[in-house]
N, CA and C of each residue as an Amber inpcrd file, in Angstrom:
protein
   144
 -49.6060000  25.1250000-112.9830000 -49.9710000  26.3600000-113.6430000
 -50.1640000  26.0820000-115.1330000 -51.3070000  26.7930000-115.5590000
 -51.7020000  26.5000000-116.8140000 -51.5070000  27.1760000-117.7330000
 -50.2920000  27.5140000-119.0200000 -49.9670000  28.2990000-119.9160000
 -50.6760000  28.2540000-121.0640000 -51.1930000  29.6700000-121.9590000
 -51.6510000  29.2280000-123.1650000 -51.4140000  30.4940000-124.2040000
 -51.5340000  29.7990000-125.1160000 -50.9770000  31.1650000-126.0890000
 -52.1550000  31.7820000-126.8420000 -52.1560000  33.1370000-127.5680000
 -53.3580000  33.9050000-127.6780000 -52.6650000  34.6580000-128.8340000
 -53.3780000  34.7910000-129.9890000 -53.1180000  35.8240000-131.0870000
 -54.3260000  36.2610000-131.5100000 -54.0160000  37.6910000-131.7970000
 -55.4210000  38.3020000-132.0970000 -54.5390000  40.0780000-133.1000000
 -55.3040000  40.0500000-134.5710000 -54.9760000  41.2070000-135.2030000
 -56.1280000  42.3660000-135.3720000 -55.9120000  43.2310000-135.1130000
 -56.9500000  44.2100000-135.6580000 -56.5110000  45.5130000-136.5560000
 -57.2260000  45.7790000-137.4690000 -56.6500000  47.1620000-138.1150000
 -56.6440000  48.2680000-137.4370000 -55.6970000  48.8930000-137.7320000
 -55.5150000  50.4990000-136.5950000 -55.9790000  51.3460000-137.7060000
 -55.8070000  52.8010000-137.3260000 -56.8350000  53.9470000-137.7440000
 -55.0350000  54.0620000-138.4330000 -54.8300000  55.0790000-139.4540000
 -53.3020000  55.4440000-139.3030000 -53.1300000  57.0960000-138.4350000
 -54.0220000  57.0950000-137.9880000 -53.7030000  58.1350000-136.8560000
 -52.7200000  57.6090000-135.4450000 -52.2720000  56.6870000-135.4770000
 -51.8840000  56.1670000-134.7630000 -50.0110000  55.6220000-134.4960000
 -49.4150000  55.8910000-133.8800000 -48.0940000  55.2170000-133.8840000
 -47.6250000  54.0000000-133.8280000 -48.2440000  53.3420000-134.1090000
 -48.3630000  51.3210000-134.0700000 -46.9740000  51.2870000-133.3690000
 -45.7380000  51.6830000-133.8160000 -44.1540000  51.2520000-133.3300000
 -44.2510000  51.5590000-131.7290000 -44.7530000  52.3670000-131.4800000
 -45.0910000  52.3970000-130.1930000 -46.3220000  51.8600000-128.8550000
 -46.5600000  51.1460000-129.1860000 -47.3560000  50.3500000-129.0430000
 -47.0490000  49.6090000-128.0310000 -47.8000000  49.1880000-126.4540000
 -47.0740000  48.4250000-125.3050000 -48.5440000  48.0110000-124.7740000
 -48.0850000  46.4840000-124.5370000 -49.1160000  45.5840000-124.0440000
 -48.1810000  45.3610000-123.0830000 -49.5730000  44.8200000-121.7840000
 -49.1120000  44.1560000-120.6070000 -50.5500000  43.1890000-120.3590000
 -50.2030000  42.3160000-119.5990000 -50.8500000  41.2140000-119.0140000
 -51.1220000  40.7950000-117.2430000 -52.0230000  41.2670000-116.7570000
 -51.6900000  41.3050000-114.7500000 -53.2630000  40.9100000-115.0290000
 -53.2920000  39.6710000-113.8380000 -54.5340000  39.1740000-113.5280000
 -55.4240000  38.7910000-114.2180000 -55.5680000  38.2750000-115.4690000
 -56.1530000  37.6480000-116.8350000 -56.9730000  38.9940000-117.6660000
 -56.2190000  39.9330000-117.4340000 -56.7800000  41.3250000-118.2600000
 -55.4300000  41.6860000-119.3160000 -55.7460000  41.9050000-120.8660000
 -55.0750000  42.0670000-121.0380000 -55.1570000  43.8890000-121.2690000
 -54.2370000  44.6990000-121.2930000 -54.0400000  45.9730000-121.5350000
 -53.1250000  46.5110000-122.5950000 -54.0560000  47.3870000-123.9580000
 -53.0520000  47.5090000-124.7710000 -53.1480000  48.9100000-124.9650000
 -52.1340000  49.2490000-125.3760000 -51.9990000  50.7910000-125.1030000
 -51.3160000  51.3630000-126.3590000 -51.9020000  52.5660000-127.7040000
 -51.2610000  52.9580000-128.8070000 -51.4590000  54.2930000-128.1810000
 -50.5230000  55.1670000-128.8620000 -50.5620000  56.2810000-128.7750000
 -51.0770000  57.0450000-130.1890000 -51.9160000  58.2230000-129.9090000
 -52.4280000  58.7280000-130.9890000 -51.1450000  59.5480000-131.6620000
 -51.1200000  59.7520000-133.3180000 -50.2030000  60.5550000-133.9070000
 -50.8890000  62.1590000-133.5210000 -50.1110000  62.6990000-133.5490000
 -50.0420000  64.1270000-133.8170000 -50.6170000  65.0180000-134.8710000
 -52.0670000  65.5340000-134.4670000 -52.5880000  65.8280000-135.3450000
 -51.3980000  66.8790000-136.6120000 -51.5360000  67.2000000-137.9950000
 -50.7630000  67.8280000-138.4710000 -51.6050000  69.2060000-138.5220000
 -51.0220000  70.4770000-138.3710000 -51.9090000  71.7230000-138.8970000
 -51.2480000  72.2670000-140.0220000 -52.0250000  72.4450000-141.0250000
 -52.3890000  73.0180000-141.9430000 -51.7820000  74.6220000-141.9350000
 -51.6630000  75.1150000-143.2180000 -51.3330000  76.5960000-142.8940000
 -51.7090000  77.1100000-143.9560000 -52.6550000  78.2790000-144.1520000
 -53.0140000  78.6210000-145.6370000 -51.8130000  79.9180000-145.9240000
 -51.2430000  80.1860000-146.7220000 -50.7000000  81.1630000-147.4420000
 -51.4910000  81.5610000-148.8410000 -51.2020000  82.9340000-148.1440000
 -51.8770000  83.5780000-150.1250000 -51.4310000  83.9640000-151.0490000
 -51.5580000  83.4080000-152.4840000 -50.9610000  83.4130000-153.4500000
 -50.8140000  84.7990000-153.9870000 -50.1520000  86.0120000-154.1290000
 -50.8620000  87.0550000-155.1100000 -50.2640000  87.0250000-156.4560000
């Protein structure tokens, strides 16, 4: 059996939770999986 090692970086959006973040490897595919952050909403209040 033939082992080999693989590194690869890419920039994320920061919409994103990077800490959560889970790779897996089955059948020479790799699968990576981030989860999107939570959009934030906004709230207008009025000044008088």
């Amino acid at each position: 059996m033939r082992s080999h090692s693989f590194y690869g970086a890419l920039p994320l959006p920061s919409e994103v939770i990077a800490e959560s973040a889970e790779a897996s490897y089955k059948n020479g595919m790799l699968k990576v999986e981030i989860p999107k952050a939570k959009k934030q909403v906004t709230k207008r209040i009025e000044i008088k």
